[in-house]
C-alpha positions as CSV (number, residue, x, y, z in Angstrom):
1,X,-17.4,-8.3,-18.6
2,X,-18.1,-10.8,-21.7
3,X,-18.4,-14.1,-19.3
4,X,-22.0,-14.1,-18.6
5,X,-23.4,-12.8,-21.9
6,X,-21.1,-15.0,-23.7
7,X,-22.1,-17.9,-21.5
8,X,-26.0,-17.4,-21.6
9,X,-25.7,-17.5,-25.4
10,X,-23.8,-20.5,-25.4
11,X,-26.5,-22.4,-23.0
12,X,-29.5,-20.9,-25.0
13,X,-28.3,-23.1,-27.8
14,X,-27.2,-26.3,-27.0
15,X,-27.7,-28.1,-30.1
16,X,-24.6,-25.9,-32.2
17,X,-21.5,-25.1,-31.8
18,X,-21.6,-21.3,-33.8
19,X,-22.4,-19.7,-30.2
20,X,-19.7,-21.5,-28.7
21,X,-17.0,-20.6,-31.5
22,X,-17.8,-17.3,-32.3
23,X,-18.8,-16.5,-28.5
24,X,-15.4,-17.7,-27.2
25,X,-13.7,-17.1,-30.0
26,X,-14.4,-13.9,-30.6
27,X,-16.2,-12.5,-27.7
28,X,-13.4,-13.7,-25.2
29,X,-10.8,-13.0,-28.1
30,X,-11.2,-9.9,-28.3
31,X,-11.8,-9.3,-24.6
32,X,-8.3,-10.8,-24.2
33,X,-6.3,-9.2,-26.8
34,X,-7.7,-5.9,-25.5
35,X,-6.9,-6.7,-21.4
36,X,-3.5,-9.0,-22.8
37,X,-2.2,-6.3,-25.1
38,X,-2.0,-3.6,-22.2
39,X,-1.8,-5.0,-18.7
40,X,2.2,-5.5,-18.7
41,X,2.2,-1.7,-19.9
42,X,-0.2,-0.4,-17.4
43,X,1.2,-2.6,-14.4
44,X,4.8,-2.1,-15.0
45,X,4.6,1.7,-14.2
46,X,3.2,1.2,-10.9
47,X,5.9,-0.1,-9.3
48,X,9.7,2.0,-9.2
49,X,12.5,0.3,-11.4
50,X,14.3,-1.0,-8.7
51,X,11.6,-3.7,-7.7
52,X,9.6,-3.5,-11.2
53,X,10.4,-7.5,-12.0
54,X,9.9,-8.7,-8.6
55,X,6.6,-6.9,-8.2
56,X,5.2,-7.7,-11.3
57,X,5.7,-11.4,-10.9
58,X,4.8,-11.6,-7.7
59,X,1.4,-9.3,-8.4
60,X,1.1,-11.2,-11.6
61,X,1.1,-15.0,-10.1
62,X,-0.6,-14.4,-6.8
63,X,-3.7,-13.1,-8.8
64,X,-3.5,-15.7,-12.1
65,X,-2.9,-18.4,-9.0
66,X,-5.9,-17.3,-6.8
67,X,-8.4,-15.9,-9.5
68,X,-7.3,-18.7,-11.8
69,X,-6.4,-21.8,-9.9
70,X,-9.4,-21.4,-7.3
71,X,-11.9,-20.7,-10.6
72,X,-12.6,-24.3,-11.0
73,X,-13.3,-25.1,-7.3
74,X,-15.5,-22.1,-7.0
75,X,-17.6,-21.9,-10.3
76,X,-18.2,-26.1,-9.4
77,X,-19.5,-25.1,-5.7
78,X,-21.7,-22.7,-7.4
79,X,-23.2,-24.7,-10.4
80,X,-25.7,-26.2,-8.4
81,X,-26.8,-23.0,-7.3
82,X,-26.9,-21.6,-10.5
83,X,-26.5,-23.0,-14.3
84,X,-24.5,-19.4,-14.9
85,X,-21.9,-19.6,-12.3
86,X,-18.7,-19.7,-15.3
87,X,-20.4,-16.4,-16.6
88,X,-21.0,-14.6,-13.5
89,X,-17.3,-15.8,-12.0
90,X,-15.7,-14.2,-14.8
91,X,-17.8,-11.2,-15.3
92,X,-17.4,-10.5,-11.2
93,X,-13.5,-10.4,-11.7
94,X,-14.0,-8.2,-15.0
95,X,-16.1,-5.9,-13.4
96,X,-13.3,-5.8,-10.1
97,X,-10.7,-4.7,-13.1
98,X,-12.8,-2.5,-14.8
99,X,-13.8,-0.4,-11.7
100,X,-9.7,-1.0,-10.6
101,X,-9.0,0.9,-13.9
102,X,-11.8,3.4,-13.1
103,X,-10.4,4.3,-10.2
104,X,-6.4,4.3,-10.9
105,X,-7.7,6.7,-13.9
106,X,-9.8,9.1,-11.5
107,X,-7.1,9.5,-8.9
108,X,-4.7,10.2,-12.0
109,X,-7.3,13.1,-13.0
110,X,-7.2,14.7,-10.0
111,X,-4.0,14.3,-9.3
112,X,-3.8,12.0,-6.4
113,X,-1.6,9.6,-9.0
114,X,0.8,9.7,-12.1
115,X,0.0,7.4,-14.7
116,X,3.1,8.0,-17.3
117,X,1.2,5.8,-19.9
118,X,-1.3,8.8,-20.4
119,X,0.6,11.9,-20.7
120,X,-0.8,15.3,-22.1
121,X,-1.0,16.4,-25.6
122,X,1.4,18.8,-26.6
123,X,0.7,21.8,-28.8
């Protein structure tokens, strides 16, 4: 969800490089080490042991291949519509994941799914 503020900063000021480091640096750092550090952990649980390894680098290659290897051709067929298409590419697929994680996380409140990864406090 950091691509398009990140990337508005960046092309409100040109002329230095401080919105570039500290908005990719940090504001995409951050965003990674937060989605980087728990994916594996989160993903992993969805699928039974038996298939766990093929399923997670199957799931895990078909979306870094077709999120990440179409990106470029993408984001270049929409730059001439619009000088923000890197921001708004990457803050579409954030916003797919967050309401992903929205949803796995409501259907494990009511029930509907187990998610071992949150388990109940215990007296």
């Amino acid at each position: 969800l950091t691509g398009l503020p990140v990337y508005w900063w960046i092309i409100q000021h040109p002329q230095t490089v401080w919105p570039a480091v500290f908005g990719v640096g940090f504001g995409f750092g951050i965003a990674q080490a937060l989605a980087g550090s728990t994916i594996y952990y989160y993903c992993s649980e969805l699928f039974s042991t038996e298939i766990r390894q093929t399923a997670m680098g199957l799931a895990y290659n078909l979306s870094v291949g077709i999120v990440g290897g179409f990106g470029p051709l993408m984001v270049d067929s929409l730059i001439h519509t619009t000088k923000f298409a890197p921001g708004i590419y990457i803050t579409t697929w954030g916003t797919i994941s967050t309401v992903a994680l929205v949803v796995a996380y409501r259907a494990h409140a009511s029930g509907k799914a187990k998610l071992v990864h949150i388990r109940e406090e215990y007296p």
